[in-house]
ROMAR-302866 format. One line per 3 residues: number of its first residue (from 1); their letters; for each residue z, y, x of C-alpha. Coordinates in nm, 2 decimals, padded with zeros to 4 digits. Each point is the difference from the previous one (the first is absolute). Example, Ala and Ser with C-alpha at 12.3 -4.5 7.8 and 13.67 -1.06 7.14 Angstrom:
BEGIN
1 = AS = 00.78:-00.45:01.23 | -00.07:00.34:00.14
This chain:
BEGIN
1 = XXX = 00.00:00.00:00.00 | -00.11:00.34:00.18 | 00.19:00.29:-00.01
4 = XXX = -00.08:00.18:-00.29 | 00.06:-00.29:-00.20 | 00.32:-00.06:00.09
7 = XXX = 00.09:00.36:-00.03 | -00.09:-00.03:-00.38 | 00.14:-00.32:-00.11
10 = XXX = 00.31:00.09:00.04 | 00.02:00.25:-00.27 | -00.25:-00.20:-00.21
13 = XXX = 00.21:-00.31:00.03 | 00.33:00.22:-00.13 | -00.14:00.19:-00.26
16 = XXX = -00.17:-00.37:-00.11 | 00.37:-00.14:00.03 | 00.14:00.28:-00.17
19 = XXX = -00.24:-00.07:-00.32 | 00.05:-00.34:-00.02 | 00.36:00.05:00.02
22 = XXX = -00.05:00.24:-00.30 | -00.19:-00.29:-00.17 | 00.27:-00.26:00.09
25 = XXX = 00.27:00.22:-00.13 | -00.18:00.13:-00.35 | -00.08:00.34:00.15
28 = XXX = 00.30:00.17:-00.08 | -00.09:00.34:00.03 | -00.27:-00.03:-00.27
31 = XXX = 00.21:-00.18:-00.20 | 00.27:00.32:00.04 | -00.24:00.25:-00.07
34 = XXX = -00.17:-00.25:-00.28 | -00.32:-00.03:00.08 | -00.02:-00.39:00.16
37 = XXX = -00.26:-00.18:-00.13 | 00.11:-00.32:-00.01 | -00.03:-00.14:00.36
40 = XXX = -00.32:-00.14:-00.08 | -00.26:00.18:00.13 | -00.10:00.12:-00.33
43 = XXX = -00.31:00.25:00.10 | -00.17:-00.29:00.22 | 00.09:-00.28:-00.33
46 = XXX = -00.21:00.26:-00.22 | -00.29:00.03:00.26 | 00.00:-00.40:00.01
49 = XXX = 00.03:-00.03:-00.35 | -00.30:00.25:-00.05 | -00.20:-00.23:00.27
52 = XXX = 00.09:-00.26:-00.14 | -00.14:00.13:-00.36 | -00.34:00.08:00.20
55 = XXX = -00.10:-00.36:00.07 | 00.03:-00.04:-00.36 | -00.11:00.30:-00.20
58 = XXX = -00.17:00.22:00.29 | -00.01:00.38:-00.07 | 00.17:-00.03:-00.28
61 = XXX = 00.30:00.08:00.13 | -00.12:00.34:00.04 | 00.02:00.03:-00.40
64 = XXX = 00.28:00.23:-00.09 | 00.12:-00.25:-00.31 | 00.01:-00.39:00.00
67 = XXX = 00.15:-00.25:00.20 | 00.06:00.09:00.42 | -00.20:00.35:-00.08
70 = XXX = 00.13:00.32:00.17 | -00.13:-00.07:00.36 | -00.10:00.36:00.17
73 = XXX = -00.10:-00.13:00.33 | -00.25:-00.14:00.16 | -00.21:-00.29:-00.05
76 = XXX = -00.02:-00.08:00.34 | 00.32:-00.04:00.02 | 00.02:-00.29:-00.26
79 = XXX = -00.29:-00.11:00.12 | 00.14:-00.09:00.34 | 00.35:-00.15:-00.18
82 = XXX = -00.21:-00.24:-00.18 | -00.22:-00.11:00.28 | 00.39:-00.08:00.16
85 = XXX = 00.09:-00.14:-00.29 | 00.29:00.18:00.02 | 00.22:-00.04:-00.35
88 = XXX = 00.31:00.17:-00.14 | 00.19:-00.34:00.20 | -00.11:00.15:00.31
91 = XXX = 00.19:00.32:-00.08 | 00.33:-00.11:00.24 | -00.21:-00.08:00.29
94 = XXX = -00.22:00.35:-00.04 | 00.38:00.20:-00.09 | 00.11:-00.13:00.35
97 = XXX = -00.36:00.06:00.17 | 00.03:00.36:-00.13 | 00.32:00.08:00.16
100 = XXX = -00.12:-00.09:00.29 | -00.30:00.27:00.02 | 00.18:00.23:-00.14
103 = XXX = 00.25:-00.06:00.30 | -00.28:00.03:00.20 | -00.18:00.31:-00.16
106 = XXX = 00.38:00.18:00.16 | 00.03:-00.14:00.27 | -00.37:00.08:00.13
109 = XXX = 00.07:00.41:-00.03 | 00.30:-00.02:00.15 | -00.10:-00.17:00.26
112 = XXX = 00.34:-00.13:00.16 | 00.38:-00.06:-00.09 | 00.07:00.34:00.19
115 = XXX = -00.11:00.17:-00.32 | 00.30:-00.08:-00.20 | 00.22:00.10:00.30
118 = XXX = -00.14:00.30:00.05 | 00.03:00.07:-00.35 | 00.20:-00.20:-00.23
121 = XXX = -00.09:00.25:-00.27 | -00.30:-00.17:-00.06 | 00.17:-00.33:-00.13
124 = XXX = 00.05:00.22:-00.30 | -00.36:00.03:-00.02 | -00.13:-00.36:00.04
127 = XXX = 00.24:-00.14:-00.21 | -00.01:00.30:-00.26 | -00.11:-00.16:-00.40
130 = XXX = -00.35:00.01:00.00 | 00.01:-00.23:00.32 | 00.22:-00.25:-00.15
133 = XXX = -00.16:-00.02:-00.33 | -00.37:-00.07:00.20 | 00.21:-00.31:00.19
136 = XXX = 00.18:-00.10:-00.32 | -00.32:-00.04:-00.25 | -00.25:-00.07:00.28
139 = XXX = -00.21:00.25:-00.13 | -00.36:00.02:00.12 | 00.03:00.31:00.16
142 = XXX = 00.22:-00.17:00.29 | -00.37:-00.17:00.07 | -00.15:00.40:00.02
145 = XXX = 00.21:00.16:00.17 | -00.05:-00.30:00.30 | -00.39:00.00:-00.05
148 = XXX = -00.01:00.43:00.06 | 00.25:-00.06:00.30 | -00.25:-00.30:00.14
151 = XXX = -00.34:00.27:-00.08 | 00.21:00.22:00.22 | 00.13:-00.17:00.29
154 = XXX = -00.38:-00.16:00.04 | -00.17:00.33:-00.05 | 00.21:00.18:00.29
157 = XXX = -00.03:-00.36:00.16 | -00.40:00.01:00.05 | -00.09:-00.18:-00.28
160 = XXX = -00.13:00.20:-00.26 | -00.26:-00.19:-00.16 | 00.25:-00.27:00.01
163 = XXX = 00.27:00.24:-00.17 | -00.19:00.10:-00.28 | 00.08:-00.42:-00.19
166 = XXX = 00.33:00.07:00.00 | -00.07:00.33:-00.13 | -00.26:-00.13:-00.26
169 = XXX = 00.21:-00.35:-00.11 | 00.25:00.31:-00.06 | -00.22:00.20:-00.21
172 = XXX = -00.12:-00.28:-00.18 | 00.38:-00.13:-00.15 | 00.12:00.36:-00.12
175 = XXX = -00.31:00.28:00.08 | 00.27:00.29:00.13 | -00.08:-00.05:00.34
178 = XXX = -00.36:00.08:-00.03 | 00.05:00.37:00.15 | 00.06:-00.18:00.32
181 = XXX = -00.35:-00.06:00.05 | -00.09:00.31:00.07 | 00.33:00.10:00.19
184 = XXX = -00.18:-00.33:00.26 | -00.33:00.18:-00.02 | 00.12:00.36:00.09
187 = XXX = 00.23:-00.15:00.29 | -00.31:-00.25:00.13 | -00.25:00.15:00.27
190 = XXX = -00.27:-00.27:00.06 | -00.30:00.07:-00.25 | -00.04:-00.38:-00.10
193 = XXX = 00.39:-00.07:-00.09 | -00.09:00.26:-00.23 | -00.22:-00.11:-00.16
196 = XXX = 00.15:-00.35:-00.06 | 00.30:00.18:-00.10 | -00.24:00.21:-00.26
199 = XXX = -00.12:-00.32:-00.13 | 00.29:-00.23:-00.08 | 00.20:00.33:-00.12
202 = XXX = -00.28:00.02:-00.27 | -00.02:-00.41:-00.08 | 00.34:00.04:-00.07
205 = XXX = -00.02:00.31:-00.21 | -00.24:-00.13:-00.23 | 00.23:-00.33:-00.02
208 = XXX = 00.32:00.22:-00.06 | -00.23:00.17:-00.30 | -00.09:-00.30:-00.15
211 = XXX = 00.38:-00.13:-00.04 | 00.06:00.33:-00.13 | -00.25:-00.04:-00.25
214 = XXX = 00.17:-00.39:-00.07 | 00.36:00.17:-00.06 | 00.08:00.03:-00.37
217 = XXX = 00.37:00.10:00.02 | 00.12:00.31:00.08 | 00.17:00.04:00.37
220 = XXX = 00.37:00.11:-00.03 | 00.08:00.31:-00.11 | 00.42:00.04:-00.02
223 = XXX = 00.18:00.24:00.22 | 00.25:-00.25:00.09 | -00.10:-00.21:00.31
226 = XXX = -00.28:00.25:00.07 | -00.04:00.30:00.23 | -00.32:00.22:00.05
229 = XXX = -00.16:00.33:-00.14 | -00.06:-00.10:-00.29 | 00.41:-00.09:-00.06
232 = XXX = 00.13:00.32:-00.15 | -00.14:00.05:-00.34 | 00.11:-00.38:-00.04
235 = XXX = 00.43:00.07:00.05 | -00.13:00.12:-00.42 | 00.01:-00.32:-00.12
238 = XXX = 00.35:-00.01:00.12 | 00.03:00.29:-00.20 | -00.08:-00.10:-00.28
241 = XXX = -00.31:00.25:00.03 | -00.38:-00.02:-00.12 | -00.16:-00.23:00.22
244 = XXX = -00.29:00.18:00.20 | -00.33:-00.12:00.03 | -00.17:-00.12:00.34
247 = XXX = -00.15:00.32:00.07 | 00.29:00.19:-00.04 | 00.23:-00.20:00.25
250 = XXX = -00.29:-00.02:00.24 | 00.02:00.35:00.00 | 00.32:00.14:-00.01
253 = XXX = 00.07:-00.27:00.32 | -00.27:00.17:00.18 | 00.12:00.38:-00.08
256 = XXX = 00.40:-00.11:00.09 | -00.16:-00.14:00.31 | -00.16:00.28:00.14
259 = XXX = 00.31:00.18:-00.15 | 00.18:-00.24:00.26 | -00.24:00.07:00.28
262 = XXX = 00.02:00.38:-00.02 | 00.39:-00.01:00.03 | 00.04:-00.26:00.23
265 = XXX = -00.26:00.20:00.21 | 00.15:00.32:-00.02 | 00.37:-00.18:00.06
268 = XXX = -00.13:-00.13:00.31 | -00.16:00.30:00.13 | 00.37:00.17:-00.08
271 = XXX = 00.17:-00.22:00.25 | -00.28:-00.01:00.28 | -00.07:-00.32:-00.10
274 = XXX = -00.37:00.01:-00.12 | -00.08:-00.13:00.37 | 00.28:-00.24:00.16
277 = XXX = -00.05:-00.13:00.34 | -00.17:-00.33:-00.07 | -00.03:-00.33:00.25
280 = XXX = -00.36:-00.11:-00.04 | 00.09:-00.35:00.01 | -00.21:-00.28:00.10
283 = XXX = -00.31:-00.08:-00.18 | 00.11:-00.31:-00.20 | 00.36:00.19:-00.11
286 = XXX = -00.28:00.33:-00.09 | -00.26:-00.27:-00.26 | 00.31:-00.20:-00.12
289 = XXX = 00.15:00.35:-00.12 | -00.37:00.10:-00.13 | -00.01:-00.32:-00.22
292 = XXX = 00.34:-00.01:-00.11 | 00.01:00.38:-00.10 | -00.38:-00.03:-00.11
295 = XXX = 00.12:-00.30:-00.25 | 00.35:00.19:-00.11 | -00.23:00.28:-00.09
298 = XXX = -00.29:-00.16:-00.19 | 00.30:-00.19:-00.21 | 00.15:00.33:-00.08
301 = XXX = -00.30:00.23:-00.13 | -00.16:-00.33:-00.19 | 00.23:-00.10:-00.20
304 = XXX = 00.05:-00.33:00.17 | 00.38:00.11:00.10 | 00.22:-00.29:-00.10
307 = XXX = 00.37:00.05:00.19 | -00.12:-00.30:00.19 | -00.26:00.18:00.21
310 = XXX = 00.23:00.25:00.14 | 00.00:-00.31:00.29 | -00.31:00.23:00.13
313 = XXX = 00.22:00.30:-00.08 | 00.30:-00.14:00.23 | -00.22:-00.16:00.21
316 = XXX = -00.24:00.32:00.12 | 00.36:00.16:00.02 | 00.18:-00.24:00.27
319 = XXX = -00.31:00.01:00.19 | 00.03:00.41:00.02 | 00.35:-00.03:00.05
322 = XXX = -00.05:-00.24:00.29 | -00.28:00.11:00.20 | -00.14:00.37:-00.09
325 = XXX = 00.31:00.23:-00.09 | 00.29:00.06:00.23 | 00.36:-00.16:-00.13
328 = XXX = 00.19:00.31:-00.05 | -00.20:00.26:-00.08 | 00.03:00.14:-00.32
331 = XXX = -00.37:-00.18:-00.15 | 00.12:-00.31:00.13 | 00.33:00.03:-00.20
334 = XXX = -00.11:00.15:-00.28 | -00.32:-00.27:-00.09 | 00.33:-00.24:00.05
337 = XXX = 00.18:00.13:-00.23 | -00.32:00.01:-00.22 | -00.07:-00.35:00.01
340 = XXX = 00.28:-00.12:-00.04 | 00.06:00.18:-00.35 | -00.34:-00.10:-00.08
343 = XXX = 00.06:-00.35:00.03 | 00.36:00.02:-00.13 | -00.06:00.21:-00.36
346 = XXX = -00.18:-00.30:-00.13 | 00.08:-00.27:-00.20 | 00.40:00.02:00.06
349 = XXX = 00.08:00.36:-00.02 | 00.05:00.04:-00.36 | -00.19:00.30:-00.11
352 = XXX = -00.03:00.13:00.34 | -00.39:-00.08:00.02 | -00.15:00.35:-00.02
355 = XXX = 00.23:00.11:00.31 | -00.17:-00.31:00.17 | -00.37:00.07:-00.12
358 = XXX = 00.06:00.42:00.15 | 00.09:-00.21:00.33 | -00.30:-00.18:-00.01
361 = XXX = -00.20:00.24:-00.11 | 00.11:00.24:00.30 | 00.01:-00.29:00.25
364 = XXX = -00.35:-00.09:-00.13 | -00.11:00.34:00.08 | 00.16:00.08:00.34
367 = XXX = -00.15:-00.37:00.17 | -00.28:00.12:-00.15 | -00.01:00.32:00.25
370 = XXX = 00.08:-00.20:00.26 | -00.23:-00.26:-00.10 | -00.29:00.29:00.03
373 = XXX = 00.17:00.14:00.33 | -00.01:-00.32:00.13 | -00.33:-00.14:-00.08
376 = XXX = -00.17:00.32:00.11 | 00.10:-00.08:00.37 | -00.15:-00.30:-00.06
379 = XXX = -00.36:00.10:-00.15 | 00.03:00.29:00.31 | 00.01:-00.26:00.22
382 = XXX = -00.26:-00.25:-00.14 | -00.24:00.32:00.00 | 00.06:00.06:00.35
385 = X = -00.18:-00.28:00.11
């Protein structure tokens, strides 16, 4: 085992130990905050079960009445189930499987044990609500967030044709990280990776519009469990307000965001910190912070923001923390802080949620300066040669 393997599975191998411990023991904390799902891996039975239906009825299950309807995902993903023939019995094996990559999809930003000792802060972030709940029901996004880490690491690695099956197999289960394609197509210099890159981003976008065009139910639309732009007008229902339409939430998200942008700017440039001193990092820690951001940002403006996916949220955050901002300074501390409310007014914080959705909100918007800041040294550099 070379270095940099051994380097990560330590971490991987006790944040694995600490989930199955969880699963051993009933997941207390869920339980606490009353939100455990059983212990039974209930998002992968439901994908399995849905698979399952597949063999027998085909796209049927993308009906929005009748029996195993309601699927809003991909075909290919069903497709590839029931070539395994993969069943709901499987659903242990797949639970445990799943713990595992998520483990991994940790471990691989932080790179090293070291992490946690140099700040122990960030337990609170790994093993925040939204990070249990993806180990507890083995939800499918586990799978994602592993396959945009892989396009990553073999992108900065030299191996961008190679990157973009991940990226695609990605694409194909759950369609939000299609913007990636073009994130690997401004970042790639040689003429004919572009091109490939052109290609299979646009056989996969005409695949992702014709499961679109399948999918008969409606995708969720509740505030609880959700974040994004389009949250606000939603907190109504709780209310007991008149529910607005589509078009109305769509757009009231958008104004409140660049409502968020304005201030957030304007804060920043209040306490001189518009421009932080930034470490450039090395070119795999400056793609897996493109993705991850990139794939935390398309969930949040397109309505694909289940409190799940904050993973790409946390994620794009540790890797800031670890490798571009400087541990004491007030940015580092204060996108902290940020996450860590973000992650934290969720599910358990009893009517706290909109306190957790400004967090993210701002947090979304300040790694998306630094985002810009730092991909800009990036496309300077590519254009220098």
């Amino acid at each position: 085992m070379n270095r940099k393997l051994k380097k990560i599975w330590a971490p991987l191998m006790f944040v694995y130990g600490i989930f199955v411990f969880m699963q051993i023991t009933t997941w207390i904390p869920l339980r606490y905050w009353q939100i455990w799902g059983g212990g039974n891996f209930i998002d992968s039975k439901q994908i399995l079960l849905w698979a399952d239906c597949y063999g027998d009825i085909g796209n049927s299950i993308f009906e929005s009445t009748g029996v195993c309807s309601g699927y809003i995902y991909g075909s290919t993903l069903v497709r590839i189930l029931s070539i395994l023939s993969l069943s709901p019995t499987n659903t242990q094996a797949l639970g445990y499987v799943f713990m595992f990559l998520l483990a991994a999809t940790i471990s691989i930003p932080l790179r090293s044990a070291n992490s946690f000792m140099e700040r122990p802060i960030l337990f609170t972030i790994v093993f925040s609500p939204p990070v249990l709940l993806l180990a507890e029901r083995g939800n499918f996004d586990i799978l994602m967030a592993f396959l945009v880490i892989s396009a990553s690491v073999l992108y900065a690695s030299n191996f961008q044709i190679l990157s973009l099956l991940p990226l695609a197999l990605a694409t194909l289960l759950k369609f939000y990280t299609l913007p990636l394609f073009l994130l690997f197509l401004i970042l790639n210099r040689d003429k004919k990776r572009k091109i490939v890159t052109i290609l299979v981003g646009t056989l996969v976008s005409i695949r992702v519009l014709l499961d679109l065009k399948l999918i008969k139910s409606t995708f969720p639309s509740e505030f609880s469990g959700q974040f994004g732009a389009s949250i606000w007008l939603r907190y109504f229902k709780q209310l007991n307000g008149p529910e607005p339409s589509m078009l109305v939430i769509n757009i009231s998200g958008l104004l409140i965001l660049f409502s968020v942008i304005v201030l957030t700017f304007v804060a920043l440039k209040r306490f001189d910190m518009l421009n932080p001193a930034l470490n450039t990092g090395q070119r795999n820690e400056r793609v897996l912070f493109y993705s991850l951001f990139g794939t935390h940002f398309s969930c949040y403006l397109f309505g694909m923001s289940i409190d799940y996916r904050l993973i790409f949220l946390l994620l794009a955050s540790v890797v800031y923390l670890r490798y571009f901002s400087q541990q004491l300074d007030l940015d580092s501390r204060m996108i902290l802080a940020l996450a860590i409310m973000s992650v934290w007014l969720t599910y358990p914080s009893s009517g706290l949620e909109p306190f957790g959705d400004i967090a993210n909100e701002v947090l979304t918007v300040i790694l998306g300066v630094r985002f810009v800041q730092v991909i800009k040294l990036d496309l300077k550099f590519k254009n220098a040669f």
